[in-house]
Wavefront OBJ file of the C-alpha trace (Angstrom):
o trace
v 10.657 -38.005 -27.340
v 8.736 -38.543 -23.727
v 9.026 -36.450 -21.087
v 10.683 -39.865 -19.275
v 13.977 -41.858 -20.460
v 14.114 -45.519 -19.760
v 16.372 -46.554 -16.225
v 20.453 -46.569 -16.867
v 21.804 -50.220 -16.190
v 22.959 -51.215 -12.632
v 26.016 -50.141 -12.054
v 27.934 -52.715 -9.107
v 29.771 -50.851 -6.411
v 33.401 -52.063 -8.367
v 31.906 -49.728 -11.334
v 31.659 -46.214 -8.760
v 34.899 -47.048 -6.864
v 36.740 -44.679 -9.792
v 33.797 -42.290 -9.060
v 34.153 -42.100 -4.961
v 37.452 -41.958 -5.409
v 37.373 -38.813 -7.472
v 35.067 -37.521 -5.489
v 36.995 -38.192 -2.070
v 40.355 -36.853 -3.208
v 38.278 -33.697 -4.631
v 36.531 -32.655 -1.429
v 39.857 -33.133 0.824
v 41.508 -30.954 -1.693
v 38.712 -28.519 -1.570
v 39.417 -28.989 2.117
v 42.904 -28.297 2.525
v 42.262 -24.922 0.263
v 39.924 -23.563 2.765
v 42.263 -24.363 5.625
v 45.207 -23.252 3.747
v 43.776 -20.355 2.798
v 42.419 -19.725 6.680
v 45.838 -20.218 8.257
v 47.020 -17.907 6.132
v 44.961 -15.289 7.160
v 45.808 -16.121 10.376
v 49.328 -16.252 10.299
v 49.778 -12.761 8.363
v 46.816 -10.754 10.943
v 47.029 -12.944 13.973
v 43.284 -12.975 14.321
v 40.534 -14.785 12.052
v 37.620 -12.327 10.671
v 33.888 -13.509 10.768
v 34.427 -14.723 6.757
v 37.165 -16.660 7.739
v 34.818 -18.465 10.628
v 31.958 -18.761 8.133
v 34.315 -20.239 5.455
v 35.730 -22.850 8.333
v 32.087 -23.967 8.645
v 31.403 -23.890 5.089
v 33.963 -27.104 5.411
v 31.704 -29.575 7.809
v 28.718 -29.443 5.081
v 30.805 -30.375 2.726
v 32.397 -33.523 4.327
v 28.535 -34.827 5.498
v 27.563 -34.056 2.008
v 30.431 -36.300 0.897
v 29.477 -38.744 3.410
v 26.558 -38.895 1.848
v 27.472 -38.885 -1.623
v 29.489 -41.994 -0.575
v 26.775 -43.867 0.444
v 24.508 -43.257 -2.685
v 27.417 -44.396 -4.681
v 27.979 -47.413 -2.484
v 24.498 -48.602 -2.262
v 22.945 -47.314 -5.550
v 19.471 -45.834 -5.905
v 16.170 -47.003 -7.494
v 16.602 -45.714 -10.467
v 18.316 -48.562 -12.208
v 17.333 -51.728 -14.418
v 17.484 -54.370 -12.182
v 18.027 -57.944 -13.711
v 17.823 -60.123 -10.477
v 15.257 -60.014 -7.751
v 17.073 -57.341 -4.497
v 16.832 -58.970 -1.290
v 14.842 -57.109 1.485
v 18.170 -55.403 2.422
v 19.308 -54.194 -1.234
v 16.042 -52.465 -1.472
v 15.830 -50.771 1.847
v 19.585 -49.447 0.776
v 18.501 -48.411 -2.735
v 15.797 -47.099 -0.838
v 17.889 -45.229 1.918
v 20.154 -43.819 -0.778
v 17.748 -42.310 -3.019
v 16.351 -40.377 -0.123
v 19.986 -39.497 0.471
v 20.422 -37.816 -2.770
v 17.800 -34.759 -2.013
v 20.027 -33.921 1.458
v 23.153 -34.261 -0.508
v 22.197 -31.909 -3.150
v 20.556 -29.476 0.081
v 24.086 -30.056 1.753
v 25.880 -28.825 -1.817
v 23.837 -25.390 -1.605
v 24.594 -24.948 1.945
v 28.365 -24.930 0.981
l 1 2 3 4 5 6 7 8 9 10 11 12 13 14 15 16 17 18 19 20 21 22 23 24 25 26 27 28 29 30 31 32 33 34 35 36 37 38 39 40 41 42 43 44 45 46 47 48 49 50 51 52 53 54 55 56 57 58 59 60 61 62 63 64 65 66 67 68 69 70 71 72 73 74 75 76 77 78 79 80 81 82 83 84 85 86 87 88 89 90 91 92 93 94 95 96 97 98 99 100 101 102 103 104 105 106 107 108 109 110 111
């Protein structure tokens, strides 16, 4: 066993639209918690508190982070078995996209 698995096959963007979608509905349900759960609060003390403000921003990592996400998903990274030769533009999106992935999972600690 190596330290180093072989590449997964490439996966088309028709393969991750189950994934995205997932993904989408997830955050905007995450979403509408936190705002539910903020109007709430603001409804029964007619003031927000300072965790209710930090929790409101905790929601505008999450949708760049999903914005982000999306893009990996829709472009695909490097780490795939590629069959065909990638024009110049596939491999500057692979490219893009992998460097994505390291502010996406920054962006998921932040929320």
């Amino acid at each position: 066993m190596s330290l180093y698995s072989s590449p997964p096959p490439l996966h088309t963007a028709d393969d991750d639209k189950p994934t995205l979608l997932v993904c989408w509905w997830i955050t905007l349900f995450c979403a509408t918690i936190i705002l539910l759960r903020v109007a709430g609060r603001f409804v029964r003390s007619e003031k927000l508190f300072r965790e209710d403000r930090t929790v409101t921003y905790a929601v505008i990592p999450l949708f760049v982070r999903m914005g982000l996400v999306h893009l990996v998903l829709l472009w695909g990274t490097n780490n795939a078995q590629f069959t065909w030769p990638l024009t110049e533009t596939e491999k500057r999106h692979k490219s893009i996209a992998s460097g994505l992935v390291i502010a996406s999972r920054i962006l998921y600690a932040a929320t």
